[in-house]
SETITI-184846 format. One line per 2 residues: number of its first residue (from 0); their letters; for each residue x, y, z negated of C-alpha. Coordinates in steps of 0.1 Angstrom, whole numbers, plus 5000, padded with zeros to 4 digits. Example, Ala and Ser with C-alpha at 12.3 -4.5 7.8 and 13.67 -1.06 7.14 Angstrom:
0) as) 5123:4955:4922  5137:4989:4929
//
This chain:
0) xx) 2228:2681:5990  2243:2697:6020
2) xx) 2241:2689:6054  2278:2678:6056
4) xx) 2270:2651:6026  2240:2645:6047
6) xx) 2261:2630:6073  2284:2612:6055
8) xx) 2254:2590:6041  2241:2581:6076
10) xx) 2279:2575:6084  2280:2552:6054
12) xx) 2248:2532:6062  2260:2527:6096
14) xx) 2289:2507:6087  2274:2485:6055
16) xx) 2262:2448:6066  2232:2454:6040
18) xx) 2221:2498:6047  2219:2512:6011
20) xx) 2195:2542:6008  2213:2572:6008
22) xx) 2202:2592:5975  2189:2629:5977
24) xx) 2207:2649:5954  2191:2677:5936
26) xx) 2216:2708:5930  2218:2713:5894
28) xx) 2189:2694:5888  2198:2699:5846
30) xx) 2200:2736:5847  2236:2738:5831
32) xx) 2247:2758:5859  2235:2798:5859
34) xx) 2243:2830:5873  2222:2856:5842
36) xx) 2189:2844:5842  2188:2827:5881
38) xx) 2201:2787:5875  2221:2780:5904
40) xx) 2203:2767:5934  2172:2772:5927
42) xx) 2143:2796:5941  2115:2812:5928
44) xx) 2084:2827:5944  2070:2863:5938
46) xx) 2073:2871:5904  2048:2848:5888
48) xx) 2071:2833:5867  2104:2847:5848
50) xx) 2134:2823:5841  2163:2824:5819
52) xx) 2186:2796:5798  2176:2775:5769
54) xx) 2199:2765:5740  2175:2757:5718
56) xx) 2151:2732:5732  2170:2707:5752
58) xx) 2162:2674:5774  2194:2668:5782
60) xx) 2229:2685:5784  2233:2720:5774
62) xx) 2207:2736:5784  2173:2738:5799
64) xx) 2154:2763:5819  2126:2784:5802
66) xx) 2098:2795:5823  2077:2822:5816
68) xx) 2048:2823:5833  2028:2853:5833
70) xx) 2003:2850:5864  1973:2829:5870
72) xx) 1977:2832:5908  1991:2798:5917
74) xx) 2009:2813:5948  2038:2834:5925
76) xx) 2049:2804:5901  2068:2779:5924
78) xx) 2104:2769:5918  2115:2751:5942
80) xx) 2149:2738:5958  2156:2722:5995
82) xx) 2163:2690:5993  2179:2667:6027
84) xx) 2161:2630:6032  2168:2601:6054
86) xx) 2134:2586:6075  2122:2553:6057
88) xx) 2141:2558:6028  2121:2563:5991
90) xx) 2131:2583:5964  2117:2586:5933
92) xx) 2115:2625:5922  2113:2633:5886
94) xx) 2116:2666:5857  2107:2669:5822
96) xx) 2086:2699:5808  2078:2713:5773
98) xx) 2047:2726:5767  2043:2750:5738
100) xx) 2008:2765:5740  1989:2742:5767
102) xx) 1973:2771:5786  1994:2759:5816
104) xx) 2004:2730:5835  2031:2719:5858
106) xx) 2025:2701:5886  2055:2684:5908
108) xx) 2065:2693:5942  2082:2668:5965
110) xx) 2075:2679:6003  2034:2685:5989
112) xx) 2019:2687:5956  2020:2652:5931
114) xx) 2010:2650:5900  2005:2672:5868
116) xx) 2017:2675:5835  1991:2670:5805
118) xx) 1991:2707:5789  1974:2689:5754
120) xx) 2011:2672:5750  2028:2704:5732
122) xx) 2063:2706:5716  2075:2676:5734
124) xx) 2091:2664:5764  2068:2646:5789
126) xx) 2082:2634:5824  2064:2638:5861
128) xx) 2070:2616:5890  2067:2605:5919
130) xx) 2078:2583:5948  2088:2596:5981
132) xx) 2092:2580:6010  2106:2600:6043
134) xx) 2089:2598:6073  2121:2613:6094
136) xx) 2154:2628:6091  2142:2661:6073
138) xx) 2144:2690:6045  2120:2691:6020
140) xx) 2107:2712:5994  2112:2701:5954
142) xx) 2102:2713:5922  2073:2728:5901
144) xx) 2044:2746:5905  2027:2762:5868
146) xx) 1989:2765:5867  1964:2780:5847
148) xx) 1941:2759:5826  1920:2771:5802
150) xx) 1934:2791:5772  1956:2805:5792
152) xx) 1965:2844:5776  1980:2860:5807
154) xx) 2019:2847:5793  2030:2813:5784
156) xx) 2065:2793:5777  2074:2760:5795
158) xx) 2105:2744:5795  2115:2726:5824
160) xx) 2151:2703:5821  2166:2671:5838
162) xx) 2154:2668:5873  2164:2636:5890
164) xx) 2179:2628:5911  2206:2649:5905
166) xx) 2239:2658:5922  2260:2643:5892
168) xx) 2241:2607:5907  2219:2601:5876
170) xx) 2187:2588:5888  2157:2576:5871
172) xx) 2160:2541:5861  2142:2517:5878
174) xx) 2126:2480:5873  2144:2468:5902
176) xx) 2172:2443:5889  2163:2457:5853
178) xx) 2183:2442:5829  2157:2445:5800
180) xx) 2121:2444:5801  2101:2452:5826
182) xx) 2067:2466:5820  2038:2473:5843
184) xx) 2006:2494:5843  1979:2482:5861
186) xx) 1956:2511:5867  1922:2515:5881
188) xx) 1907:2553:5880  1872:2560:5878
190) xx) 1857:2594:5902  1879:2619:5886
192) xx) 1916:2606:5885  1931:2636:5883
194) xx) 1920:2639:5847  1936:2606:5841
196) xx) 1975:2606:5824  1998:2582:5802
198) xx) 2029:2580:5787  2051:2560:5767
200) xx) 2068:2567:5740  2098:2550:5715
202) xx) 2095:2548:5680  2110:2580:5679
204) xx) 2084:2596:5697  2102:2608:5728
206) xx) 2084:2596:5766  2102:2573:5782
208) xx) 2080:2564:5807  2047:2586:5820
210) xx) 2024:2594:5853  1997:2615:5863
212) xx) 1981:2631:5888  1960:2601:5903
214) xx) 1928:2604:5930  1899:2588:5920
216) xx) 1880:2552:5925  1921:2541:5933
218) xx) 1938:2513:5919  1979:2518:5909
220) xx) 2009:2500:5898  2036:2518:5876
222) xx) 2068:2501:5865  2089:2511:5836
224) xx) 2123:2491:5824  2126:2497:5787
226) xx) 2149:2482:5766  2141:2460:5732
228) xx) 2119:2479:5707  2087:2495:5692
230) xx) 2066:2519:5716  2030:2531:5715
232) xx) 2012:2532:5749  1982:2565:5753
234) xx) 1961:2573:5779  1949:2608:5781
236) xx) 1914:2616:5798  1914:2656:5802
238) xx) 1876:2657:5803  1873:2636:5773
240) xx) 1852:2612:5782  1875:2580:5786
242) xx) 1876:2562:5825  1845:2542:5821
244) xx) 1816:2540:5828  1795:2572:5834
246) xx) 1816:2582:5862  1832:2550:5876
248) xx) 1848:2517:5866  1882:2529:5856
250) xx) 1901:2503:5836  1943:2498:5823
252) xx) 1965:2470:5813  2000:2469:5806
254) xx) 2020:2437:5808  2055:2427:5801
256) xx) 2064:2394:5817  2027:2377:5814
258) xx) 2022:2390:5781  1996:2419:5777
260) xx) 2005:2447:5756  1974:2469:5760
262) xx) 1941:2472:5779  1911:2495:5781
264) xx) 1887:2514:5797  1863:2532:5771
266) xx) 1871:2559:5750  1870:2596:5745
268) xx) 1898:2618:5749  1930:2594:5744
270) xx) 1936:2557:5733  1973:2548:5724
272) xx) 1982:2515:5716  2017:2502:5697
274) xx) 2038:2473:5705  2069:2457:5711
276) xx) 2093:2443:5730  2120:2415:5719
278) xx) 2117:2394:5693  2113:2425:5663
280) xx) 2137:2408:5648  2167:2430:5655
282) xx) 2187:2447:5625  2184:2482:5618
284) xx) 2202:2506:5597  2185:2517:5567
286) xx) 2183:2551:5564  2206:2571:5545
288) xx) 2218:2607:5541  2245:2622:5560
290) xx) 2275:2622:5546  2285:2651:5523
292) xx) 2248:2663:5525  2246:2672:5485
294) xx) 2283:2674:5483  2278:2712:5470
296) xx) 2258:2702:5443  2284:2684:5421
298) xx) 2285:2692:5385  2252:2716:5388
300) xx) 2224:2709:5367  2191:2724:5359
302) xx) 2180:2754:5384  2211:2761:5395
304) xx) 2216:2725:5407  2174:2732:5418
306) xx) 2187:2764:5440  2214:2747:5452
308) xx) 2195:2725:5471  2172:2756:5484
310) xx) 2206:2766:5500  2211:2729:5517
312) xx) 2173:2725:5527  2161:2757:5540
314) xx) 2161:2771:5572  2149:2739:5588
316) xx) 2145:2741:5624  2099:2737:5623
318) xx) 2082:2724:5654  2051:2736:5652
320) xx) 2017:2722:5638  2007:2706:5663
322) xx) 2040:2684:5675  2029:2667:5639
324) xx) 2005:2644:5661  2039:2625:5673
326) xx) 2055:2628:5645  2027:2606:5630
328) xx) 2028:2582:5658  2062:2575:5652
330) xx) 2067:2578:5618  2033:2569:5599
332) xx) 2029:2534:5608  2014:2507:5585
334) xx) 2048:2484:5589  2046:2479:5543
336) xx) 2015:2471:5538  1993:2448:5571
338) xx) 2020:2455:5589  1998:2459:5617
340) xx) 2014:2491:5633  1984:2515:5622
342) xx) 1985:2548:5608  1991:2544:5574
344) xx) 1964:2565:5552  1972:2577:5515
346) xx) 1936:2586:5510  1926:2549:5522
348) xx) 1954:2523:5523  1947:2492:5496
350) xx) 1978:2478:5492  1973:2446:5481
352) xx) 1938:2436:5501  1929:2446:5534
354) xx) 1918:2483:5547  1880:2493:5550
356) xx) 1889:2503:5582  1921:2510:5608
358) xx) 1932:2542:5627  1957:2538:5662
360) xx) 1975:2568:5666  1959:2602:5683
362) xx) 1973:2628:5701  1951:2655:5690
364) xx) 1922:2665:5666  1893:2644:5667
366) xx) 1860:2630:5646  1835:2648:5629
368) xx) 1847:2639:5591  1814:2630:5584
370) xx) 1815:2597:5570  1846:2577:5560
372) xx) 1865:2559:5587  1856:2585:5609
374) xx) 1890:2595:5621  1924:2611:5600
376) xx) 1938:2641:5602  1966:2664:5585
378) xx) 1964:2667:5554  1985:2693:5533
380) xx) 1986:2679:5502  2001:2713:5490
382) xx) 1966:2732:5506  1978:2756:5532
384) xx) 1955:2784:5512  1977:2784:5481
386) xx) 2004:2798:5508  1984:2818:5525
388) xx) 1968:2796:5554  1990:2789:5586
390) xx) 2021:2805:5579  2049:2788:5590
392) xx) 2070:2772:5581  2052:2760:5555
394) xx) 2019:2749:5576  2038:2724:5598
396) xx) 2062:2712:5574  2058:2672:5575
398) xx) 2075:2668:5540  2043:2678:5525
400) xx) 2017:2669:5551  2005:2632:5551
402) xx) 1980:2617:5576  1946:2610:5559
404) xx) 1915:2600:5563  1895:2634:5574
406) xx) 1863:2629:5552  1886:2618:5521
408) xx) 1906:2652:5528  1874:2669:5528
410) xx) 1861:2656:5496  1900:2668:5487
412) xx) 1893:2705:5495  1922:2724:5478
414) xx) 1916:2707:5446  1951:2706:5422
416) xx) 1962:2668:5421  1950:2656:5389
418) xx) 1939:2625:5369  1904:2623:5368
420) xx) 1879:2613:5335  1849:2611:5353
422) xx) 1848:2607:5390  1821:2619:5415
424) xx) 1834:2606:5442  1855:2574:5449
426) xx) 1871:2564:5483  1874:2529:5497
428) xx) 1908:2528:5484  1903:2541:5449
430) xx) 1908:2576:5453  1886:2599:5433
432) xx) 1874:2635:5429  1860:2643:5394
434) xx) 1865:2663:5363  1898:2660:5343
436) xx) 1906:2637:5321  1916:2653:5286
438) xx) 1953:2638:5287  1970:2659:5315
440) xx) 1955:2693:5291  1938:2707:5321
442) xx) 1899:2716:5322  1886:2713:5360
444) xx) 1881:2693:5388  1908:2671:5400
446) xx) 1919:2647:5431  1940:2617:5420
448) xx) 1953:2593:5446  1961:2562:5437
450) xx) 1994:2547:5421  2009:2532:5448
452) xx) 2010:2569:5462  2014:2592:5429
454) xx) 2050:2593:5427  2047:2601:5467
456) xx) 2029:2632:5460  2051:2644:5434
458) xx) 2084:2644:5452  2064:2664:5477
460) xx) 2055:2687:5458  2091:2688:5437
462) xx) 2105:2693:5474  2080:2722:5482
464) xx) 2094:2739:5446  2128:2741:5460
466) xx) 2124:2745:5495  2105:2779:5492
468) xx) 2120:2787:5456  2124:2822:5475
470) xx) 2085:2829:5478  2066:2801:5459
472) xx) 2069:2830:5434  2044:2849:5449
474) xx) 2012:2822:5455  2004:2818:5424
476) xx) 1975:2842:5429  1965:2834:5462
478) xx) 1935:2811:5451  1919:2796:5416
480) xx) 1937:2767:5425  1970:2779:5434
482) xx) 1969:2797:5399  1960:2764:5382
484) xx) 1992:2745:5391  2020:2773:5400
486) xx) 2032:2798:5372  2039:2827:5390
488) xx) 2082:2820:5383  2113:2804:5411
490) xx) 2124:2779:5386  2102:2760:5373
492) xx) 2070:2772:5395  2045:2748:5379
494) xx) 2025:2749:5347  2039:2730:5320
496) xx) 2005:2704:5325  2015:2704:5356
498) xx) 2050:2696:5355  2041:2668:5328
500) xx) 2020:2649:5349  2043:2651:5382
502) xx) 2076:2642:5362  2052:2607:5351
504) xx) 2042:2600:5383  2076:2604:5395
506) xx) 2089:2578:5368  2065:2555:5376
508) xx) 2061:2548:5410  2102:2549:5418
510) xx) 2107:2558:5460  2093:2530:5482
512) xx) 2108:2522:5517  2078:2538:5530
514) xx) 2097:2575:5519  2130:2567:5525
516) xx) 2120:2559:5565  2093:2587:5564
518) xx) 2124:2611:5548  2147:2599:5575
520) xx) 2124:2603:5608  2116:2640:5587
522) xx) 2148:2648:5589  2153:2632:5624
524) xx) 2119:2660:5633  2130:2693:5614
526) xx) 2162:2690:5600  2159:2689:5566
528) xx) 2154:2662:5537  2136:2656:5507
530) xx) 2161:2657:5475  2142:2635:5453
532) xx) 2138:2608:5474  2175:2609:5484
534) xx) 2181:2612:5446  2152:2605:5425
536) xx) 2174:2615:5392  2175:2655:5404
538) xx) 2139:2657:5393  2150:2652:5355
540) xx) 2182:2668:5361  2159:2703:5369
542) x) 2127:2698:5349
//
């Protein structure tokens, strides 16, 4: 804010019975406001880093700043603002970044350098922080600072949006005279707190609460007012090696009014933890397709009514492999079967007793896969090599890519779907690995999940026959297995055994609420839906 404003709060404060704190204002604190590629009010250093305005991925408003950096000398990547504060008064300085690569991290200015961003977190928003309090009537610096970190190739994206508090008077909110619930992290750091960082998210996966950037053997309180609703708490350990006990006695617990929500201390590279506040018990509404989404495929039939739908579903908007971690913790929760908030597993899940074992949600890869129960992973259950390995967007598109237990996806390989006559291998759910059974007239080896999940699998693979009906064409020959199931043609794409045996599996196990809430938060992710679980009948209607 300006010097002039600056008065005029001092002014103000003078004359109130009760002296309000007089907020610092950050000058276009959302980057809406540019001049070509230099956002109003703001100041870079050197020529570390290169800035220009985002469209595309967004906090909040219009548009964001994207920040190039291209330097691993610290000193040329600051971006920074003057900012006027009032001795005695605390302000609580925050931005959201985007990492797309995690080469590079932010770190937060305000008058000195706070905390840093967790570079692992990619293709999502994550927010810094930190609380200031003014020693004297003074200007200080604000704003970001990008290191290196390793994997760092000499040139790396971050996207930086929504620094509070702004000159339009949005601030962060705070649990002061919070009208919902107020949660609180109790947080003890072992030797190395700066590898220490959390966040929480919202069932739809987006932060709304996150810190970082800790000293070590300290003890913290952080405060968060979130509303009523389902969040997953994760703590993030850089080194990998959890905040107790080899180098310290670091511990956690988050509380909501006497009620503990999570608590740890020993684990490896992350821990995240679900649950909810208010009574669970409020209504939602069920998911459902826009309106007008298949308006254009009135009166169509057959493969034209099959490339129709191409037109309506392609060209979805893909986020990248790796944001399918948080797509998972926010939409592949056990909420059908326990109900007990874990990931739900296609290659384990027993619906009708309980699971061998559990998985809470990850952030990243983990486990070995040597044994079952190990940990899960991503699982294309139409294998990436029949496309030609990580192409996009096929490789992160969550319509076809389930979470599953990694030794089970293993045993998978890129094996056609299939139902098996005599199995060599069986997991703890009933899912087997063997050689064909004679009925489905193919002669191989063959993974069958179980029923509860067949029809799941088939609409998944009916989606990925339409979605890329303009180069599914061309894979057939891409592996053994690949020319097993596809037929080398747009239309109908799969062998006629093939076809057979998904049309049954359709038929029999009719959508579940399970894919109508997993279609929605898929669409909610990328863009796009799934036809056959919208309308189950198009699969007859084509093949």
């Amino acid at each position: 804010m300006s010097h002039g404003t600056y008065k005029k709060c001092i002014l103000a404060s003078a004359v109130l019975s009760a002296a309000l704190p007089c907020l610092a204002a950050i000058d276009n604190g959302d980057f809406e406001n540019w001049a070509g590629n230099t956002p109003n009010n703001w100041s870079t250093i050197d020529s570390g880093i290169v800035l220009s305005p985002s469209s595309s991925i967004v906090n909040s408003g219009s548009l964001a700043a994207k920040v190039e950096v291209n330097t691993a000398s610290q000193s040329s990547t600051d971006l920074l603002q003057q900012v006027d504060v009032e001795t005695g008064q605390s302000y609580q300085f925050s931005s959201w970044v985007y990492h797309t690569e995690g080469g590079v991290k932010a770190r937060l200015i305000a008058d000195g350098y706070q905390g840093y961003s967790n570079p692992a977190l990619l293709n999502q928003w994550q927010q810094l922080s930190y609380t200031y309090t003014a020693s004297s009537n003074t200007t200080i610096s604000v704003g970001l600072r990008f290191y290196d970190v390793s994997g760092f190739d000499g040139s790396e994206t971050v996207y930086v949006d929504s620094f509070m508090p702004n000159s339009a008077g949005n601030t962060q909110p705070t649990p002061d005279g919070c009208a919902d619930n107020t949660v609180s992290l109790a947080l003890t750091t072992d030797n190395y707190g700066e590898e220490t960082s959390w966040q929480i998210t919202n069932a739809q996966g987006t932060p709304v609460a996150s810190g970082g950037g800790y000293s070590g053997n300290n003890s913290y309180t952080e405060q968060a007012c979130l509303v009523d609703g389902d969040y997953t708490f994760s703590i993030f350990d850089s080194y990998g090696d959890g905040i107790c006990c080899s180098f310290g006695n670091g511990s956690y617990a988050l509380t909501s009014a006497q009620t503990q929500l999570a608590s740890g201390s020993s684990f490896q590279s992350s821990e995240a933890t679900p649950f909810t506040l208010g009574d669970g018990n409020n209504p939602e509404t069920p998911p459902t397709e826009p309106s007008g989404y298949y308006v254009t495929t009135q009166g169509l039939t057959g493969y034209a009514l099959k490339s129709e739908l191409y037109n309506i579903i392609k060209d979805h908007n893909s986020q990248g492999y790796s944001a399918i971690w948080s797509f998972y913790d926010s939409a592949s929760r056990d909420k059908y079967f326990e109900n007990d908030n874990s990931i739900l597993d296609r290659y384990a899940e027993n619906p009708t007793a309980q699971d061998s074992y559990n998985y809470v949600a990850v952030a990243d890869q983990c486990g070995t896969y040597r044994s079952e129960g190990d940990c899960y992973n991503r699982e294309h259950s139409f294998p990436k090599s029949w496309f030609g390995g990580t192409n996009e967007p096929m490789n992160s598109d969550v319509h076809h890519i389930f979470a599953t237990d990694g030794y089970v996806n293993s045993k998978r390989s890129n094996y056609p779907f299939g139902e098996v006559g005599s199995a060599s291998y069986t997991s703890s759910n009933g899912s087997k690995l063997g050689s064909a059974a004679s009925s489905i007239n193919y002669s191989g080896t063959v993974f069958e999940p179980i029923d509860e999940f067949k029809g799941d699998f088939a609409r998944a693979y009916f989606y990925m026959a339409t979605r890329y009906e303009n180069v599914i064409g061309s894979w057939q020959n891409n592996t053994t297995y690949s020319n097993a199931v596809l037929n080398g043609t747009s239309n109908q794409v799969f062998e006629n055994w093939v076809v057979t045996m998904l049309v049954n599996w359709h038929n029999d196990d009719p959508v579940s609420q399970l894919e109508l809430d997993r279609n929605q938060a898929a669409y909610e992710h990328q863009g796009n839906r799934n036809p056959y679980i919208d309308h189950p009948e198009f699969v007859e209607m084509i093949w």
